[in-house]
N, C-alpha and C positions, 0 to 999 in steps of 0.2 A: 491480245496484248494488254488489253485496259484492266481483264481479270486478273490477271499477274501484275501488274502495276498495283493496283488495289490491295490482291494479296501481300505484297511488301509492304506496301502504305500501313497496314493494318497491323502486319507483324512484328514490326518496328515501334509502333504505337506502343503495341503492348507490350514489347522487351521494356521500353522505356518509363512505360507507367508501370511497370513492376517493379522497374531501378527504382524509383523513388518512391515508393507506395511503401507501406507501415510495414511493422512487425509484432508479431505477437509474443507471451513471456510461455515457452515451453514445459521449465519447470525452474527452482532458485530455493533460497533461502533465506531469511532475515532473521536479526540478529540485533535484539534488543537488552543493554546493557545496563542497569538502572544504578546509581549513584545513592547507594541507599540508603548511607546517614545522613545527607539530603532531603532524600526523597521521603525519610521516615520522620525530618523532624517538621514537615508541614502538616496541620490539621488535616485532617482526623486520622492518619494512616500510623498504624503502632509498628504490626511487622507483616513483614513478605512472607506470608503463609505456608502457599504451593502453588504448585506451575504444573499445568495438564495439557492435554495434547487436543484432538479435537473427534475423541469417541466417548469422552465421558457425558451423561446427561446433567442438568442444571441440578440435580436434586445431587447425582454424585459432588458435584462441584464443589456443591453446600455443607455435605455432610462426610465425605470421605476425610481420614487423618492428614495433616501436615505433612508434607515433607520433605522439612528444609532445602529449598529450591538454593541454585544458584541466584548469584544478582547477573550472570549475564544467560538470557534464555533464548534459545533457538526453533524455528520451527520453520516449515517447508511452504514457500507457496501452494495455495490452492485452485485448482481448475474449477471451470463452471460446472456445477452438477454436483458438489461434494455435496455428500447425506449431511443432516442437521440429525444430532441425535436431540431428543425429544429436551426442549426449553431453549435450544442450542440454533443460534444462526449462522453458521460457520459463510464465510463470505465467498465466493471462486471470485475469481481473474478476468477482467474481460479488458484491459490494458491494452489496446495496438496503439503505437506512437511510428511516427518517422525519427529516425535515427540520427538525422542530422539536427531536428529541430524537436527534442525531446517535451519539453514542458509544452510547446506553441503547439503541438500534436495530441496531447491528452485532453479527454474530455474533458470539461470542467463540472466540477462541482458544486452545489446550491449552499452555501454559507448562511447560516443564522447566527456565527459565532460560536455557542454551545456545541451547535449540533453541525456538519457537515454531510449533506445526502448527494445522491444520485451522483451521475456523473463517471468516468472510469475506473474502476480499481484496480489495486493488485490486494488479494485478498492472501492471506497468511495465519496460519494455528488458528488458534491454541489460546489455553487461558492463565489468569493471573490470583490469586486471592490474598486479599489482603485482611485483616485484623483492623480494629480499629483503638480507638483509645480508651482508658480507662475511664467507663461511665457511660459509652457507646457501645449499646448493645448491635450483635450481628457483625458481618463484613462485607466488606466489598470487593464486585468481581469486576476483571478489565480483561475484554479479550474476544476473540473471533475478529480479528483486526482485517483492518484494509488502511490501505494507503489515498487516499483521495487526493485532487488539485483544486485549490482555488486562489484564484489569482489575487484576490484583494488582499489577503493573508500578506502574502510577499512583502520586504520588507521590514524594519525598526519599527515596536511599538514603540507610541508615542512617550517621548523624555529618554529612550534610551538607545545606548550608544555601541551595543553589542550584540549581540543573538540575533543575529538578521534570519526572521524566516524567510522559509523557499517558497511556500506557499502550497507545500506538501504537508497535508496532515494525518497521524495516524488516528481512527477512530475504532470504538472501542462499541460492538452492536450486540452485547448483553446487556438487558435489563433496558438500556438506554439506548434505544437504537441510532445510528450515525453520531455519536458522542465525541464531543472533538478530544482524547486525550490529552495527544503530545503533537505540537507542532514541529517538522523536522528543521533547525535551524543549521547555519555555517555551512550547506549541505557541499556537494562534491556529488554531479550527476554528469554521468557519461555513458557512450556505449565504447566498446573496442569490442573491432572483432562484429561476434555473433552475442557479446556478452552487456549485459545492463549492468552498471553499478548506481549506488546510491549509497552516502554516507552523509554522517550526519549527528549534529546533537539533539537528545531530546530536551522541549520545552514545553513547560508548565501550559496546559491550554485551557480553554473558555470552561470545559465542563467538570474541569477539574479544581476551579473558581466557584463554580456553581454548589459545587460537593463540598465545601469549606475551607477549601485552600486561601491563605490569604491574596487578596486582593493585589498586594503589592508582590506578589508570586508568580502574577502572570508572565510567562514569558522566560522564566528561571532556566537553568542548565540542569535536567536529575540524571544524564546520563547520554550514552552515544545509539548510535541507531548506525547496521551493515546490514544491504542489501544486495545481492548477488543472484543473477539472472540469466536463463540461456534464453535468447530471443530466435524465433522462425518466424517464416513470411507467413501473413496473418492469410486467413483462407481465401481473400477477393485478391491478395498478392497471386500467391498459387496458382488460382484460377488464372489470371492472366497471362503468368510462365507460361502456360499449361498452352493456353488459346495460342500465343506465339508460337508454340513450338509447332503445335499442328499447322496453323500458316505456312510454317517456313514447310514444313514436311507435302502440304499441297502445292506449292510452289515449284519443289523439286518433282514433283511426279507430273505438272505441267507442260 
């Protein structure tokens, strides 16, 4: 009797801590839309070059022709494992949140301002190149993106009265590894369903200050950010369905 008491105790345990246990991002897409006589008329950026995916090498990046990209660019989350081709740090996903309490569930991430490291991602594409201005030799590349949290972000910078960020920031880990791009401001995060969203405006951030953005730029609107996600029970979820279900299954054979 105390066996079977126990088995229920247990099996119930774990239905329940698998109800509320995280989820992981199976596969999605994001969807970065840039504002571009905005975005081209702050230092140093002349034009939107070209937009690549995430099999080209850094020397491709550097040296294959232009061409003429959209200003809204698409690309595919990425899992843990994807190959880095040679100069190239393409990011995977290692994202499980609770559903109900999405941002209070993500890693957090280490903040220096400029840079944002460690911490959870959702890691996506792909690259960006830019041109620069006349008298600046070279270009610059933005891309092998991840999504990172940090909490102190959140909120109005100081003096202004609009672009609240979320405290989600995209970074940018070519050349400049954890680079803080775009902070996602005005966002819109939910799940329904089995599904993640995430919307949002992009804004001007630390490392993009750094690169000669003016100063009084920080925090600016160049454009919208759509993220779109299928979420599964992350794999210690799983496991726990899993352990319940064989419970229940000794129970019955009890």
């Amino acid at each position: 009797m105390k066996s079977v008491l126990a088995l229920v105790v247990l099996s119930c345990l774990a239905v329940s801590t698998a109800a509320a246990a995280e989820v992981g991002i199976a596969s999605g897409s994001a969807t970065m839309s840039f504002d571009l006589p905005t975005l081209l008329g702050q230092t140093p950026l002349n034009t939107f070059d070209a937009a690549f995916g995430i099999t080209e090498t850094r020397d491709q990046l550097l040296n294959l022709p232009g061409n003429s990209p959209s200003a809204s660019q698409t690309w595919v989350t990425n899992p843990v494992g994807t190959p880095s081709p040679t100069g190239r740090t393409i990011q995977g996903t290692t994202l499980t949140i609770a559903p109900s309490n999405i941002l209070g569930t993500w890693g957090a991430a280490s903040d220096s301002g400029a840079f944002v490291s460690g911490g959870e991602q959702i890691g996506f594409g792909g690259m960006t190149r830019w041109t620069l201005d006349p008298g600046i030799s070279g270009v610059l590349l933005f891309g092998d993106w991840a999504i990172r949290y940090s909490p102190s972000r959140a909120g109005t910078l100081a003096g202004a009265t609009s672009n609240v960020r979320s405290g989600l920031v995209i970074t940018s880990n070519i050349d400049f590894p954890s680079a803080a791009f775009a902070d996602i401001g005005n966002a819109s995060i939910s799940v329904t369903g089995n599904s993640l969203s995430i919307t949002g405006d992009l804004l001007v951030s630390d490392a993009l200050i750094v690169l000669g953005f003016p100063q009084s730029n920080l925090g600016l609107d160049v454009g919208t950010f759509n993220l779109s996600a299928t979420l599964v029970p992350a794999p210690g979820t799983a496991a726990l369905l899993g352990a319940g279900g064989l419970l229940a299954m000794r129970r019955r054979r009890s």
